[in-house]
C-alpha positions as CSV (number, residue, x, y, z in Angstrom):
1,X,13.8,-22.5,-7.8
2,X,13.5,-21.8,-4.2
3,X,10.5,-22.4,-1.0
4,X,10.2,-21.3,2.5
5,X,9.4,-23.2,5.2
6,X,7.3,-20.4,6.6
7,X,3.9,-20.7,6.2
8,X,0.7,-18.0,5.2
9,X,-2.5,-16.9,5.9
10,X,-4.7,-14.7,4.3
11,X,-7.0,-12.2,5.5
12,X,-10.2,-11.2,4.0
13,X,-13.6,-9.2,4.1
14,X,-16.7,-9.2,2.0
15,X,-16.9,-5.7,1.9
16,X,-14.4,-3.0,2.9
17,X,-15.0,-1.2,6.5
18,X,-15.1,-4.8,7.6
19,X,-12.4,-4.1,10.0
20,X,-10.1,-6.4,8.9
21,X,-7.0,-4.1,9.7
22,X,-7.6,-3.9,12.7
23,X,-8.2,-7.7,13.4
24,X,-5.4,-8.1,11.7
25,X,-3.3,-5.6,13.7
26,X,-4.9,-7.4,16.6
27,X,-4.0,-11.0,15.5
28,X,-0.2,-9.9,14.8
29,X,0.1,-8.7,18.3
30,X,-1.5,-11.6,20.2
31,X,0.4,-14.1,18.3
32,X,3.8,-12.1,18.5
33,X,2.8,-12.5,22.6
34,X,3.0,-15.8,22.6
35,X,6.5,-15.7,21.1
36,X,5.7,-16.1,17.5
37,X,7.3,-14.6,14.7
38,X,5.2,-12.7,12.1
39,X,6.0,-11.4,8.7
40,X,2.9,-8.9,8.0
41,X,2.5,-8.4,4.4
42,X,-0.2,-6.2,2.5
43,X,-2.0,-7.0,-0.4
44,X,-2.7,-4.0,-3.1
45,X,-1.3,-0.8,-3.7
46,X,-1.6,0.4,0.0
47,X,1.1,3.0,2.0
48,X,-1.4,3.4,5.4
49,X,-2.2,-0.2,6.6
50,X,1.4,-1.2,6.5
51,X,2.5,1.1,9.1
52,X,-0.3,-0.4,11.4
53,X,1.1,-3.8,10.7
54,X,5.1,-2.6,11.3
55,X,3.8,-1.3,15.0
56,X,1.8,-4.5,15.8
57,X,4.6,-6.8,14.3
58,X,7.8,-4.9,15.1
59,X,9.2,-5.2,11.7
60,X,8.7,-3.4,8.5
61,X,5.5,-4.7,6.1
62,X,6.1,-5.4,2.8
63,X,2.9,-4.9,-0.2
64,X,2.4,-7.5,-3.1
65,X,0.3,-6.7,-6.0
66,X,-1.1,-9.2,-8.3
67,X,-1.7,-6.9,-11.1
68,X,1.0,-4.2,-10.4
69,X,4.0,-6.8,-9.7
70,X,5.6,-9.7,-11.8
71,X,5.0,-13.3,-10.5
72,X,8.3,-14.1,-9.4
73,X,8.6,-10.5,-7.8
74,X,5.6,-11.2,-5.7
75,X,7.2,-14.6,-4.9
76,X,10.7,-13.3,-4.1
77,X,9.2,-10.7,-1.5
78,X,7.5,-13.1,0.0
79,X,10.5,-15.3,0.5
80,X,12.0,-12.6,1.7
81,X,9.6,-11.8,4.4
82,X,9.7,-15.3,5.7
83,X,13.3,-14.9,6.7
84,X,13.4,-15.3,10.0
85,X,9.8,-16.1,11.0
86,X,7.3,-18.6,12.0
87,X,3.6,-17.3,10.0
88,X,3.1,-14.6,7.4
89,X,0.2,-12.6,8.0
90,X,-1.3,-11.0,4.9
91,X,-4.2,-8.7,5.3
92,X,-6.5,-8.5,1.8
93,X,-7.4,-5.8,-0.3
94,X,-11.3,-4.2,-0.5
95,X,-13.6,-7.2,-0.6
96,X,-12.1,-10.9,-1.5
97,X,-13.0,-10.6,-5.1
98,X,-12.5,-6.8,-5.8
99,X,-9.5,-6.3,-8.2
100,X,-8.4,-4.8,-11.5
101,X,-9.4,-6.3,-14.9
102,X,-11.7,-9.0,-14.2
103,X,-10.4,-12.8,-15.6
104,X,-13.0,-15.3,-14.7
105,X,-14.8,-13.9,-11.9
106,X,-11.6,-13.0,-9.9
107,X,-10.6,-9.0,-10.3
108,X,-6.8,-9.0,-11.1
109,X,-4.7,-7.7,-8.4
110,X,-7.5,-9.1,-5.9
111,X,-6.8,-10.7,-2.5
112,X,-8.8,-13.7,-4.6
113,X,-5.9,-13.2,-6.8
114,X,-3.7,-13.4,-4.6
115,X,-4.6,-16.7,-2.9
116,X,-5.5,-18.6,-6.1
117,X,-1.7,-17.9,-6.7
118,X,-0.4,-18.7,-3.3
119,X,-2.9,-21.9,-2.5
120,X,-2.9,-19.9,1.1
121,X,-6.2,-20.4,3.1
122,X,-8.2,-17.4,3.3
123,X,-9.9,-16.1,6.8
124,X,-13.1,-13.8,6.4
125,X,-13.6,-11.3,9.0
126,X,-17.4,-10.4,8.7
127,X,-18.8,-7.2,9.9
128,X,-22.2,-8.7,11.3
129,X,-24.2,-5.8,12.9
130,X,-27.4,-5.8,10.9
131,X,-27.2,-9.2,10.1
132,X,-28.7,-12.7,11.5
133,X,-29.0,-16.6,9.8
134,X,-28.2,-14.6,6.8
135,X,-24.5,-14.3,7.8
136,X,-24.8,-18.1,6.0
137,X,-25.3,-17.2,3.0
138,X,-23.4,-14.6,2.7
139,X,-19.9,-16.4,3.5
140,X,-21.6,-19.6,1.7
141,X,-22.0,-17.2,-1.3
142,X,-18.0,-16.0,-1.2
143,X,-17.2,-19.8,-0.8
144,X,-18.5,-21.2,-3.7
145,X,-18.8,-18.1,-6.0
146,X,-14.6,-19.6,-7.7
147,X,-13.6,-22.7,-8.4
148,X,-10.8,-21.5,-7.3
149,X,-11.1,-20.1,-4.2
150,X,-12.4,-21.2,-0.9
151,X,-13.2,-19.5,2.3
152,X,-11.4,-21.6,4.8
153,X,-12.5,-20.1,8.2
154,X,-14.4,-16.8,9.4
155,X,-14.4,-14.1,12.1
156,X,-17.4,-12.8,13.6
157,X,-17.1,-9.4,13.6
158,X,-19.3,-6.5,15.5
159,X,-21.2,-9.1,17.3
160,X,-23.4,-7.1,19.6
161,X,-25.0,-10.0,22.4
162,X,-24.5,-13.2,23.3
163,X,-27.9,-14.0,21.7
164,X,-26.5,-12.5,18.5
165,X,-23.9,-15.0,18.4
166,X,-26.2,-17.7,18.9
167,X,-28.2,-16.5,15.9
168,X,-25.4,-16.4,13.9
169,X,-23.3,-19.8,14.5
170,X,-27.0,-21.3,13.4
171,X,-26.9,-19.4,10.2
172,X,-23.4,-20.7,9.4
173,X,-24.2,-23.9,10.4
174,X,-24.9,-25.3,6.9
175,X,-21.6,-23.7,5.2
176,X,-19.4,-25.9,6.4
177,X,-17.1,-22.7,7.2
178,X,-15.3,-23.0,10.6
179,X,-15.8,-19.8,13.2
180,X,-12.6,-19.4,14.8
181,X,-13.6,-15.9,16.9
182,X,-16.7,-14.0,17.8
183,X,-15.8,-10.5,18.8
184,X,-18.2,-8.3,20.1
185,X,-18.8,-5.0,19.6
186,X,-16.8,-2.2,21.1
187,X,-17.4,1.1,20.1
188,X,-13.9,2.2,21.3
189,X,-12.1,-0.3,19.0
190,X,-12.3,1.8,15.5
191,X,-9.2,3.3,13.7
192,X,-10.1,7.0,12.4
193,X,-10.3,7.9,9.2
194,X,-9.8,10.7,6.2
195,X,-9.7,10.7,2.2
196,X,-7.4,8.0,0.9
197,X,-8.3,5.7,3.8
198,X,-7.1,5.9,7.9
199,X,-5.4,8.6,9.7
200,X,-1.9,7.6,9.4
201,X,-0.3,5.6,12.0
202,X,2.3,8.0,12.6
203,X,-0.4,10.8,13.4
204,X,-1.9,8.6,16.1
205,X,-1.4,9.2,20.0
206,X,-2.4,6.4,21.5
207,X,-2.3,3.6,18.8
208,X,0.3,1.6,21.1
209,X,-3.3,1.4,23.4
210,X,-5.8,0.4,20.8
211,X,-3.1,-2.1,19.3
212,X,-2.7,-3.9,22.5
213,X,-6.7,-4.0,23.5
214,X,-6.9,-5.2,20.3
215,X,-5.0,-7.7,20.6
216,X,-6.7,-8.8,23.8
217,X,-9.9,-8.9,22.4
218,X,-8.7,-11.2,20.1
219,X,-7.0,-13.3,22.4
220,X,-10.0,-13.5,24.5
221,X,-12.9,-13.9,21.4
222,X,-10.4,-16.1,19.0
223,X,-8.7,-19.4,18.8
224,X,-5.2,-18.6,18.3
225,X,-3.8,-21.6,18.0
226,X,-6.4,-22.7,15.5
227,X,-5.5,-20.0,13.0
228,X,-2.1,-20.5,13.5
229,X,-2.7,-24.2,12.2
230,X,-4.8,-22.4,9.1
231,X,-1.4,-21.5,7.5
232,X,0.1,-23.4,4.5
233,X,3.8,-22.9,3.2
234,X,4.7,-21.1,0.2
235,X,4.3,-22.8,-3.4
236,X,7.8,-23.4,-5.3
237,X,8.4,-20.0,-7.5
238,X,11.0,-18.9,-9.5
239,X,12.6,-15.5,-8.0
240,X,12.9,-12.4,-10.1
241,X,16.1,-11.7,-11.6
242,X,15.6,-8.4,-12.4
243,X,15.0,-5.8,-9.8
244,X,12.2,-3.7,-9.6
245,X,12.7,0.4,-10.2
246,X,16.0,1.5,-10.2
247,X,17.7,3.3,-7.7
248,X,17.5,7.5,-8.0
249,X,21.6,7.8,-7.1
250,X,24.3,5.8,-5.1
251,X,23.1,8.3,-1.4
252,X,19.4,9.2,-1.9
253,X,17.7,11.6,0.5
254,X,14.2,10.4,1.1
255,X,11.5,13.0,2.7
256,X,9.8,10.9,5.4
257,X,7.2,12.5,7.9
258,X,3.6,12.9,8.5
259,X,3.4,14.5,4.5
260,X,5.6,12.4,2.9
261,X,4.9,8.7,3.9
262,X,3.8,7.1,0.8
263,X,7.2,5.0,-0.3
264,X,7.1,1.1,-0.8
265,X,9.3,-0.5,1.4
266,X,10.2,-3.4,-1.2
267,X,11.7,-0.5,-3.8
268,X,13.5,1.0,-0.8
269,X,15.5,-2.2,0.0
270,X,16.1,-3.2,-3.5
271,X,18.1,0.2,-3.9
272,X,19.8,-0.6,-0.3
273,X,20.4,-4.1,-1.5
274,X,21.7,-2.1,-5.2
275,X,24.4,-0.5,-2.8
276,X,23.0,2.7,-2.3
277,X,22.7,4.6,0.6
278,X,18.9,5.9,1.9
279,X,18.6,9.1,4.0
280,X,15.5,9.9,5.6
281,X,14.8,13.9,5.9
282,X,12.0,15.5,7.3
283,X,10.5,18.8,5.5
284,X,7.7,19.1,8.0
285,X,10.8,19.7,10.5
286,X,12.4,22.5,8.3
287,X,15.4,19.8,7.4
288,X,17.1,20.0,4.5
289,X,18.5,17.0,2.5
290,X,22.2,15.9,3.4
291,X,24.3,17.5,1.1
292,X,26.3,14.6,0.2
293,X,23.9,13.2,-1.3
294,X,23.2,12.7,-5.8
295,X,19.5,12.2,-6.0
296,X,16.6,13.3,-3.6
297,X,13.4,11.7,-3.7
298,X,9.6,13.2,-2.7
299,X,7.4,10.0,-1.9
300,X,3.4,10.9,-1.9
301,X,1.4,12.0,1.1
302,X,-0.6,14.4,2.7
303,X,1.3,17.8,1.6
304,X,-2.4,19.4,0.6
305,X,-2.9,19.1,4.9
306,X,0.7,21.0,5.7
307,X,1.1,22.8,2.5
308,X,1.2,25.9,4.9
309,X,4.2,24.4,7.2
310,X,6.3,23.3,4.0
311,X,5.5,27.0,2.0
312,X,7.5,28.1,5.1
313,X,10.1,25.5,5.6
314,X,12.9,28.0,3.9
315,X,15.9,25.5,4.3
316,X,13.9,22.4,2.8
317,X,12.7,24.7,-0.1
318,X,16.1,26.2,-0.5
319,X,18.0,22.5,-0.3
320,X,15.9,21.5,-3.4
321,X,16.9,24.4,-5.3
322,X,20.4,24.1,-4.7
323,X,20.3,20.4,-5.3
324,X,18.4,21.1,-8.8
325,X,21.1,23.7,-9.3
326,X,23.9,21.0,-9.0
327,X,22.0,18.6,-11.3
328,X,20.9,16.4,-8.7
329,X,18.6,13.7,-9.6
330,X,15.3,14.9,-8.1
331,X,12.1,13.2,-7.8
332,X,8.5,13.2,-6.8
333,X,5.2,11.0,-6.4
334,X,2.0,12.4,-6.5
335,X,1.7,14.9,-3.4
336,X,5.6,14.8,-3.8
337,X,5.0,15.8,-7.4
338,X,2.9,18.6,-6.1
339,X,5.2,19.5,-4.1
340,X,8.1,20.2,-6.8
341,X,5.6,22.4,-8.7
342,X,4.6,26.2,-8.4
343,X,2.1,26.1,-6.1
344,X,-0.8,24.3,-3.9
345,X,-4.4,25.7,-3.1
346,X,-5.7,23.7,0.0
347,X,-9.2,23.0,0.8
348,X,-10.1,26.5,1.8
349,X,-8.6,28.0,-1.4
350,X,-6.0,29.5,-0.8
351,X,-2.8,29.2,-2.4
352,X,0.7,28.2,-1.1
353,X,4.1,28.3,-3.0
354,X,6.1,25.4,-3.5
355,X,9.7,25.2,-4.6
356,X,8.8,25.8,-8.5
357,X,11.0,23.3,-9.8
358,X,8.3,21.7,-12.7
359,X,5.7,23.9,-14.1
360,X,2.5,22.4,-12.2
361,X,-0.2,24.0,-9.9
362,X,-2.4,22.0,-8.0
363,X,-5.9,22.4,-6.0
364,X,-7.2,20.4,-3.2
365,X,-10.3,22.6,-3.3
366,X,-12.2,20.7,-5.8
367,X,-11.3,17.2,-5.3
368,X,-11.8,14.6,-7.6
369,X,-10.8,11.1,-7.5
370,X,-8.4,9.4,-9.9
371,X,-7.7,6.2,-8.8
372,X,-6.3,3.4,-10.7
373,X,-3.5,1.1,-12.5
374,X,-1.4,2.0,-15.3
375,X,1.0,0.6,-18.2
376,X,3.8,3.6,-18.6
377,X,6.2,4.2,-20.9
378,X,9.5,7.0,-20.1
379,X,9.3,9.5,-22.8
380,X,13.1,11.2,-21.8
381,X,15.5,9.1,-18.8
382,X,14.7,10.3,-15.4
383,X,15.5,9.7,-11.7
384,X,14.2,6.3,-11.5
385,X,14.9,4.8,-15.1
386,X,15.2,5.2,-18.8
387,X,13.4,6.1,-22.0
388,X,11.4,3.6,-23.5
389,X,10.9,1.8,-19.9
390,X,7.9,0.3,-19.7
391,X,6.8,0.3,-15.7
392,X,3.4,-0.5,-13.6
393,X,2.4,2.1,-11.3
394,X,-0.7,3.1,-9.2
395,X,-2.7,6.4,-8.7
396,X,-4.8,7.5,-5.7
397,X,-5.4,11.1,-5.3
398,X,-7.9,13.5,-5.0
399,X,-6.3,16.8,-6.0
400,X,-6.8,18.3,-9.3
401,X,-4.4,20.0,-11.8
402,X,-4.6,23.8,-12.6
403,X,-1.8,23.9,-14.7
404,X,1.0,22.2,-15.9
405,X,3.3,24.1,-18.2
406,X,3.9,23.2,-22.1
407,X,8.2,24.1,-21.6
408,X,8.5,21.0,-19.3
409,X,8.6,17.7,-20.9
410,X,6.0,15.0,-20.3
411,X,7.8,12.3,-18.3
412,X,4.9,9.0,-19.1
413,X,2.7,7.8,-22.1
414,X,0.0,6.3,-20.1
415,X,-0.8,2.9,-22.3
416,X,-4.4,2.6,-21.3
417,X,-5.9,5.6,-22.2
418,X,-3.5,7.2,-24.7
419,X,-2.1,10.4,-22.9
420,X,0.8,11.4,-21.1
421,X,1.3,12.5,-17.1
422,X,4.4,13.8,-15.2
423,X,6.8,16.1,-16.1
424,X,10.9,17.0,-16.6
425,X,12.8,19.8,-16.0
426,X,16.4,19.1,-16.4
427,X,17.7,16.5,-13.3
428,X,13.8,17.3,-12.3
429,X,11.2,15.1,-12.6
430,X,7.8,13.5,-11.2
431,X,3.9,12.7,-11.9
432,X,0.9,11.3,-9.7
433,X,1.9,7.9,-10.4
434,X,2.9,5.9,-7.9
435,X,5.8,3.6,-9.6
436,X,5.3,-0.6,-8.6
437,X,7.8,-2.4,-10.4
438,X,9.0,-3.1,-14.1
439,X,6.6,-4.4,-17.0
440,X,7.9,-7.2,-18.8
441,X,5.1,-8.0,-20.6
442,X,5.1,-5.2,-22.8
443,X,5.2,-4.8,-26.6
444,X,8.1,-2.6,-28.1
445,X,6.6,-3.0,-31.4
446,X,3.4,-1.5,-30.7
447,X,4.7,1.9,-29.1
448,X,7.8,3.8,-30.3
449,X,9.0,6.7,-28.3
């Protein structure tokens, strides 16, 4: 068994486009100003909002997933982000109840999820232009819709006049929910966005600027010391014994720029913490991977926005090869997937060439969205495990495949709707899934590969 004595908070929206990232971002900073320590965590299968939370915090973000992760992996990484600080700040996915599978009123893999599991207090941040005394019923309505689950304190969001907050504080008055901040409206606070959610961090000029008036609005509009005394310490857990996905080779090469940015942080440190050695390439900069190293991995991204740049980044395309020729252990996620196929046709339609290392070809000119979980099984070993593993794993894309050829292997059996995904070329292998952790819930006697 093991605790921490660091303490959580959760932060939630009834709706999405709340602007609870950027609160959140916001609150990080202004607490970090004061000389507090803060562990920023996301909740859900999310690569963007992390980065924003790393900047504002000054140390990497780790994601826990409800559905996605086991218990006691969701309890060790949260043990392991308390090292060393004084609060954990964890940001909510979509709206407080919105999950996977639904299990008495509370989506699996929710934030709601989440906090029934942790006994954290949960913080609303409410976008309230439009809204009046009905703000009240509204919050009253997330308060008391779970037994389970209780909205401890709120945010005002959007607020747009003084009188506006007046209006408001009397439509709460009757929920018995605490107001610690009204912020008011600033149309220069807003984080850009594209498909698949914000701009990345990394693509942003002056985020350094937005963080840091942010963070002064809610210094000025919030009661910090209040929502520092919100937090409650984390429950007793058992910790995970087994590690989550394995690592690809003993020195990995890992594409990292603004198209390949979609890698969890907690799978990177448990293959640090397995003794191997991560190094981060750039193929947007025409590198190729080190040659010392066995195993090269593609994380997801935007390569549909650069697929020009990387059709012409000869020494990256040619480093692949000569790895695949050597029987290096090669593998991609999603837009790393697409990547390690024949081709990619952007949004205008036309068509670049990609290193031609799995049969696929992919378009980004008619998008489509395929976003959910899945239950895998390995058909054949690969990179990042074994046949017959059974893993968890997310999708979030909105390219489309053109082609994927019948001489590669399929790499997963997709458990909830009966096909397979990904494919395996020799030491080359990938699909759109983005890999979570291990399943240990699943039944060897009802699949045989």
């Amino acid at each position: 068994m093991a605790s921490s004595a660091a303490a959580g908070i959760i932060i939630s929206a009834p709706t999405t486009g709340a602007g609870k990232t950027l609160f959140t971002v916001g609150l990080i900073r202004a607490l970090s100003r004061q000389g507090i320590k803060v562990a920023p965590v996301k909740i859900g299968p999310d690569f963007i909002d992390p980065r924003f939370h790393e900047i504002a915090a000054g140390r990497p973000c780790l994601n826990i997933d409800g559905w996605a992760m086991r218990p006691d992996l969701v309890a060790s990484l949260l043990c392991e982000a308390s090292k060393k600080c004084d609060v954990i700040i964890a940001e909510g996915v979509m709206g407080l109840f919105d999950g996977g599978r639904e299990e008495g009123g509370i989506g699996i893999g929710s934030t709601a999820d989440i906090a029934s599991f942790l006994e954290w207090p949960i913080l609303m941040v409410a976008d309230t232009a439009g809204m009046g005394q009905s703000i009240g019923a509204l919050l009253d309505g997330y308060d008391n819709f779970h037994e389970d689950i209780s909205v401890d304190a709120v945010i005002l969001n959007n607020v747009a006049s003084p009188r506006h907050a007046e209006i408001l504080e009397q439509g709460m008055e009757a929920t018995g929910i605490d107001i610690l901040g009204i912020i008011p409206r600033d149309t220069n606070l807003s984080l850009p966005s594209r498909h698949l959610g914000l701009v990345q961090a990394i693509e942003q000029n002056k985020l350094e600027d937005l963080i840091e008036h942010m963070a002064n609005y809610v210094e000025e509009n919030c009661d910090l010391a209040e929502i520092f005394d919100l937090a409650e310490p984390i429950p007793h857990f058992q910790l995970a014994k087994e590690s989550t996905i394995q690592p690809l080779g003993q020195k990995i090469a890992v594409a990292k720029d603004e198209a390949f940015g979609f890698a969890y942080e907690h799978i990177l440190n448990y293959w640090r913490q397995a003794g191997a050695e991560i190094k981060p390439f750039s193929p947007l900069n025409n590198q190729a991977p080190n040659r010392n190293t066995d195993a090269i991995f593609l994380p997801g991204g935007y390569p549909e926005l650069y697929a020009g740049k990387i059709a012409a980044a000869d020494k990256f395309i040619k480093g692949l090869k000569t790895a695949a020729d050597k029987g290096s252990k090669i593998y991609g996620e999603c837009g790393g997937y697409m990547v390690l196929g024949n081709g990619i046709i952007d949004e205008k339609g036309k068509r670049h060439k990609m290193a031609g290392l799995l049969g696929l070809e992919t378009s980004f000119k008619e998008k489509k969205l395929q976003l959910g979980y899945h239950d895998l099984v390995a058909l054949d070993d690969f990179a990042a495990g074994n046949k017959g593993d059974a893993l968890r794993a997310h999708e979030f894309r909105y390219s489309t495949i053109v082609k994927e050829s019948k001489k590669d292997k399929p790499l997963f059996y997709l458990e909830n709707s009966e096909t397979t995904c990904g494919l395996k070329r020799g030491s080359v292998s990938g699909s759109f899934m983005h890999l979570i952790d291990i399943n240990d819930e699943f039944d060897e006697e009802v699949f045989e590969v």
